[in-house]
N, C-alpha and C positions, 0 to 999 in steps of 0.2 A: 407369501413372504417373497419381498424381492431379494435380485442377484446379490446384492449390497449386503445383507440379514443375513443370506446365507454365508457369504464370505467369513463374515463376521464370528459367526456361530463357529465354525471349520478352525478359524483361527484360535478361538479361547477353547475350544477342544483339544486343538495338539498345543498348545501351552497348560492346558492343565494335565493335561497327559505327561510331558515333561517334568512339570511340578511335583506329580504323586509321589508316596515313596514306590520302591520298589518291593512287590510283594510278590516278587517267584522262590525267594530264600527265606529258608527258618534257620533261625539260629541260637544255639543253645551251649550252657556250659556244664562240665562234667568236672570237680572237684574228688581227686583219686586219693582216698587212703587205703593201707593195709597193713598187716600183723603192727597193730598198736597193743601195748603190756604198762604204756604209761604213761598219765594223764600228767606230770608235771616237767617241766623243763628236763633236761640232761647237761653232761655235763658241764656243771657247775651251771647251769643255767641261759649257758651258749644257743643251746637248740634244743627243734622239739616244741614240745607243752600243748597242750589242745584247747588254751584259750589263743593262743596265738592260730591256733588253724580257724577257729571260730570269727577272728580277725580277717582271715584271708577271705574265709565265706562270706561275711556280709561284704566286703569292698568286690567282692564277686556279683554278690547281686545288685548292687549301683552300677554296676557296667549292664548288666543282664537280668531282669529278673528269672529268667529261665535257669538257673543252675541246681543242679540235682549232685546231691555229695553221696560218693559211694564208698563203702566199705567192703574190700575184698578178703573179707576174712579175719579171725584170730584176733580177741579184743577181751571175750570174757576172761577169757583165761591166757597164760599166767601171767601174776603177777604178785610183788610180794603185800600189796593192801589185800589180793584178794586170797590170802592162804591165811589171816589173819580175823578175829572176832568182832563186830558189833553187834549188843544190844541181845547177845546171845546165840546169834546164829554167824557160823560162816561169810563173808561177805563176799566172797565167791562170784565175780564180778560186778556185783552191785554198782560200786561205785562207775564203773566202766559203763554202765547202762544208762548211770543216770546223766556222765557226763555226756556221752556221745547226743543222748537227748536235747542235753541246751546247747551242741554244737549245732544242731539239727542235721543229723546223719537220714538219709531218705532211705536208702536202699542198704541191703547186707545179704551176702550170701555166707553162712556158714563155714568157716575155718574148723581143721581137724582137732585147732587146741579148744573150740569150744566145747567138746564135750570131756575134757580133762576135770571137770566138777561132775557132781551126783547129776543126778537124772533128776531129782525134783530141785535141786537149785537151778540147772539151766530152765526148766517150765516156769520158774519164778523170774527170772531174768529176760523170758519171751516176754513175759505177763509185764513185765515192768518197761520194756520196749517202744517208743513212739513211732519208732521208724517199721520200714519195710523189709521184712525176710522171703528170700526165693530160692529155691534149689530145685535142679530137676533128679537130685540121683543121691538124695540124705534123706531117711526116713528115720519114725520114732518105732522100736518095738514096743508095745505094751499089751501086758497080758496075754503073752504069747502068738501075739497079730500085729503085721505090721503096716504099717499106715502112716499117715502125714503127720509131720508135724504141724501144731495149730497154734495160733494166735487169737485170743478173744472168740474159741470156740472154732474159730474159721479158719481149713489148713493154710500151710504154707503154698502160693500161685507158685509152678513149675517157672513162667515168668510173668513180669511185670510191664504193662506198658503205661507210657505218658504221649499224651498230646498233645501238641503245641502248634496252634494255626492249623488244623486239618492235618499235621503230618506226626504221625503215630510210633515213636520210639521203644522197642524192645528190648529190654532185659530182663538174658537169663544166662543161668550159671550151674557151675559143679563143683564138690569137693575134691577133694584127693584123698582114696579110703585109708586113710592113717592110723586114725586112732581108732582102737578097735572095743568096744564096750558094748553090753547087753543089751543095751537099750538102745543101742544106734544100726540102723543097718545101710546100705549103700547097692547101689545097683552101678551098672558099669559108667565111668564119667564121661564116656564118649558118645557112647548111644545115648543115649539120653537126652546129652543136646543133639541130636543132630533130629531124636524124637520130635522133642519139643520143636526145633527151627523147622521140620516138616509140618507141622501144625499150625505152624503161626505165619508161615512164609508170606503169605496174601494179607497178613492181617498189620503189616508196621512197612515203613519203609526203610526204616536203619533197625538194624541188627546190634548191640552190644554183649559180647559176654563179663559174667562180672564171676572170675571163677578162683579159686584155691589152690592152685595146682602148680607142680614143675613147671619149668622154661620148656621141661622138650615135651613135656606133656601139652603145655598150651600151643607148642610147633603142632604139634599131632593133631590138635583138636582142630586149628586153623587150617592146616593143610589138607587132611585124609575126612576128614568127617565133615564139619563146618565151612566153610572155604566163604560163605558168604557172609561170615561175620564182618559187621565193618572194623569193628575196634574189640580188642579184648583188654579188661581192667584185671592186671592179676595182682596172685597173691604167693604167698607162702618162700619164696625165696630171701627176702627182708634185704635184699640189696636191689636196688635203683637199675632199672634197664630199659632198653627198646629197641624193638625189633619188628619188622615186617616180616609175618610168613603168607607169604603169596599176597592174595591182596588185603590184610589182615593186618592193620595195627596193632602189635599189643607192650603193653605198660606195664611196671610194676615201679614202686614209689621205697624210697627205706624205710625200715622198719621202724616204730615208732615214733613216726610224723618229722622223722628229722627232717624228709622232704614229702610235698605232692607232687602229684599231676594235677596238671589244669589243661583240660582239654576243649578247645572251642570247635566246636562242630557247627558246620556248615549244610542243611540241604537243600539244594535247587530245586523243586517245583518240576518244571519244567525239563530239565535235561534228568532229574533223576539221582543225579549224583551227588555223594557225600565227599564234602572235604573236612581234614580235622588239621587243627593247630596244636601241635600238645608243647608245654612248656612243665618242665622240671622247677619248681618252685621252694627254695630251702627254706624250711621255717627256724629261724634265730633271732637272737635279741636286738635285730634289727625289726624285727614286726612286734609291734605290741599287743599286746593280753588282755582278752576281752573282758570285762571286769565282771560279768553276770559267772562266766564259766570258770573265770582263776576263782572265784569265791567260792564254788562249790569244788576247785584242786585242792585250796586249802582247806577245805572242812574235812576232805580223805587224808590228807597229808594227818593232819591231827591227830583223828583219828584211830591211824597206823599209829602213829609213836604211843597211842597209851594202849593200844593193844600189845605193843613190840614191850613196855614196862610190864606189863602185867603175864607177859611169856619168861620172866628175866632176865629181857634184855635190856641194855642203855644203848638205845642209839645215837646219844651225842659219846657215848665213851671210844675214845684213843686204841685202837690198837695195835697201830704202825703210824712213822712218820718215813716218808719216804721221798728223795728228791726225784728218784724214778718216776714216770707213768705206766703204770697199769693197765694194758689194753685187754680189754674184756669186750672190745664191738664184735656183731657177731661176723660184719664183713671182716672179722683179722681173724679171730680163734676157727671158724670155722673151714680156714682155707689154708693157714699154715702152722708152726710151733708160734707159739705168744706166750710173752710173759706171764701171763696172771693165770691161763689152766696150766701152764705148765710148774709156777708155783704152788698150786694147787692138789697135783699128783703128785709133786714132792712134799707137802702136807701129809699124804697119805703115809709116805714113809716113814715121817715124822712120829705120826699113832704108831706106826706097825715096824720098827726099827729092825726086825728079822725080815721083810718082806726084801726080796730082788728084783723087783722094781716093780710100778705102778701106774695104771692109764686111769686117764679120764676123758667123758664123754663134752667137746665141750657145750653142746646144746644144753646141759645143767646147768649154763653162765647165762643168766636171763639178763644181766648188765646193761648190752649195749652202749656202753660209756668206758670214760677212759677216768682210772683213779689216779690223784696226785695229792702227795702233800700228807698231809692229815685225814689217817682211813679210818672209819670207825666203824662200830658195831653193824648199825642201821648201812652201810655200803657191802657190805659182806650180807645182810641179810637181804636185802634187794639182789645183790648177785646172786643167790641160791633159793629163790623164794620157795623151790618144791622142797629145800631141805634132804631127809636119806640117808640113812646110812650108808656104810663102805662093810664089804666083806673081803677076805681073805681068805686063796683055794689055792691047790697045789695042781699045776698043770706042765704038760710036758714041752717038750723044747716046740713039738710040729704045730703042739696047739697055740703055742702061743705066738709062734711066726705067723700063722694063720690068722691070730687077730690081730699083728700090729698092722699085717699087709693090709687087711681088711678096713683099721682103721686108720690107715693114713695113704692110703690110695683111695681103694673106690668108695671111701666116705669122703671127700674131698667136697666141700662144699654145704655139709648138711650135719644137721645135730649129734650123729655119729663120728665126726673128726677126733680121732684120739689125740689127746695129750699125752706126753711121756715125762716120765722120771725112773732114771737108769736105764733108760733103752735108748738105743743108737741109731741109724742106719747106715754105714759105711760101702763103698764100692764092691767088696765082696763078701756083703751080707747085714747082721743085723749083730750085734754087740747089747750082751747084758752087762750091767755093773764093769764094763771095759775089756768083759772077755768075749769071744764070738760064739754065738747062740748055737748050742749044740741042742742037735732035735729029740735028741736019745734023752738029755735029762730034764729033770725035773727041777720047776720054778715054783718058789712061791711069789705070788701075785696081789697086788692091794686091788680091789676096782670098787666102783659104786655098785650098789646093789641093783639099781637100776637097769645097768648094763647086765648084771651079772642075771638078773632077771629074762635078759633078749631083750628086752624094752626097744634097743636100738635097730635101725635098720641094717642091714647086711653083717649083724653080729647074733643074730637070733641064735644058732648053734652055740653059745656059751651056756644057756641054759640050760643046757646037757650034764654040766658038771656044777649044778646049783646044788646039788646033794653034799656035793664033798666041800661046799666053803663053810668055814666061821664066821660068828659074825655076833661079836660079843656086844652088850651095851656101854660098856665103855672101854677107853687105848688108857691106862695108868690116869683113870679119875676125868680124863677126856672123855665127854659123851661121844656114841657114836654117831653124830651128827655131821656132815660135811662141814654145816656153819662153823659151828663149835670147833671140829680140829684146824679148818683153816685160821680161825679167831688164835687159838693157841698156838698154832705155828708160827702165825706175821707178831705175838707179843714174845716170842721167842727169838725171833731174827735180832 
């Protein structure tokens, strides 16, 4: 070969070298939801719906095919389709399974409301599942042994990986031990991952957690235990965030699809490093409805209304007209006094007209939307899908300074925020029915059963005095139903 050949050669080498693409970066997209309770639009059909996320997902993968959609948590449960009958059984998040299916949901790590159903409806709901479940620290008990949960025989992987071009993506995750049932049991959230990420360390190059957990919990996990996560996808908070703890991304999306994340990740080959783009994405009646997945909303929407008829209820019937709004979102009731729990305790008062005042829990307001206008049955029944009675106890002035402190300080933020009716708190002290809370006497009290149960966090100690409440089947012909007295309260206004 002469000088001349070889020049030549040399030449369309580094021009096709030029030309290649470039192949030192993989790039992939990571579509974030969490605590979803509802497959159709919200208010009034502004935001929300999960055929509209199913829109976002396919114009996702025309940029990328690489996008992987995660679920962090809380989906089977609750909601008021799934407290509700078809075809004879429970539907006990049925529908919830089957839509996240033709959203094409890939990954899920279990939320502490999924095991709010029996133990053989969530095994039916695994069983009915297309997607991927992972946990490193939720186990099944059965027959007195405790072990994996399984799918199609085969347990739940501690994590998950994908691969894409040589470069090996990890996910895994944990719950937050909440809900506390027989059948479930939980080992510590933090060991666990940090288990599992000692075992797999050599085995991915990116790290993601996809976990259930507090804000300061997922600080914890990020900073003292895990530190090498790249990204954490959370859950259980149901309000929109982000924050870096150390070098740790992490996420959290609003509760019922009002928003995502969309997370574009970046890894270099070469230098090793991940870069991520994350973008807060609102889903509203600016994105269109995917027409495969609104057709199986509407086939649950239905559904529910002939179940809600055959409970007797009318969920198109009237039972307030109001120019007010209603705010029942959980980022308002659970963080300060709001309108609608706090109509709600004063409901109580309404059944229990001897009572001196009354709390509520507002994490029983499964809403997340704002009422206006014309309220009817089926909005009151969507607001309280677990339904409940209210009891009635007589406790003393210290006890019950102790639970208003309790419920409107250190439950700040979390399904234990009380609501009040006849309770005050003024600069020096706390005021029943207008006069200042003396600890020496004695109050009677309206609450949910629920609470009055300890059901709530940092209220467990009321269940101490569950001996001494009442707790009749019905207030003068009003069932003792939460629905029901609030229904006859707002047709009494």
């Amino acid at each position: 070969m002469n000088r001349f050949s070889l020049l030549l050669l040399s030449v369309l080498f580094i021009l096709s070298s030029a030309c290649s693409p470039k192949t030192d970066t993989v790039d992939f997209t990571l579509l974030q939801m969490n605590d979803v309770y509802e497959i159709a639009p919200l208010e009034g059909g502004k935001v929300g719906g999960m055929a509209r996320v199913a829109t976002v997902r396919k114009n996702l993968l025309k940029e990328n095919p690489n996008v992987f959609t995660i679920l962090s948590g809380d989906f089977v449960s609750p909601s008021l389709i799934g407290t509700l009958t078809y075809e004879g059984e429970k539907i006990a998040g049925k529908h919830m399974v089957e839509v996240m299916n033709a959203v094409g949901v890939d990954i899920v790590v279990p939320g502490n409301h999924e095991f709010d159903i029996n133990e053989d409806e969530l095994i039916k709901r695994i069983a009915e599942s297309k997607f991927q479940w992972t946990t490193t620290n939720v186990f099944h008990v059965a027959n007195d042994d405790t072990v994996s949960w399984t799918k199609n025989g085969q347990p739940f992987p501690d994590h998950i990986i994908k691969t894409i071009d040589g470069v090996d993506i990890a996910f895994f995750g944990s719950t937050v031990p909440f809900t506390k049932k027989k059948y479930v049991s939980y080992t510590d959230k933090y060991e666990s991952m940090k288990e599992v990420y000692n075992t797999i360390k050599n085995d991915a190059e990116v790290f993601i957690g996809v976990t259930h957990l507090e804000e300061d919990m997922d600080d914890s996990l990020a900073t003292y235990f895990v530190p090498e996560l790249d990204l954490i996808l959370g859950g259980h908070d149901h309000a929109n965030m982000k924050y870096t703890f150390g070098n740790t991304l992490m996420t959290k999306a609003d509760a019922n699809a009002k928003t995502v994340y969309v997370h574009r990740v970046s890894y270099n080959k070469t230098t090793g490093k991940t870069s991520i783009t994350s973008e807060l994405l609102p889903i509203n009646d600016g994105v269109a409805e995917d027409t495969e997945v609104k057709t199986l909303v509407d086939k649950w929407v239905n559904i529910s209304n002939e179940s809600m008829a055959n409970m007797g209820y009318t969920p198109n019937e009237i039972v307030m007209a109001t120019a007010d709004t209603l705010d029942g979102r959980e980022s308002s009731i659970r963080y300060r006094p709001t309108d609608y729990p706090i109509m709600t305790a004063e409901a109580f008062l309404f059944a229990v007209p001897k009572a001196d005042l009354a709390i509520f829990n507002s994490g029983s307001i499964r809403l997340d939307d704002e009422l206006t206008g014309t309220i009817t049955e089926y909005d009151i029944l969507r607001s309280f899908p677990f339904g409940g009675g209210i009891s009635v106890v007589d406790l003393k002035g210290d006890v019950v300074q102790r639970i208003l402190e309790v419920g409107t300080v250190t439950n700040v933020g979390i399904g234990g925020y009380l609501q009040l009716a006849n309770a005050e708190k003024k600069a020096d002290g706390w005021y029943i029915k207008g006069a200042k809370l003396s600890t020496s006497k004695t109050y009677k009290i309206a609450l949910p059963d629920f609470v009055l149960s300890g059901g709530e966090a940092n209220l467990e100690f009321i269940k101490d005095y569950q001996s001494q409440a009442i707790a009749p089947p019905d207030f003068n012909g009003i069932k003792n139903d939460v629905r029901d007295i609030v229904m006859a309260y707002f047709r009494g206004m």
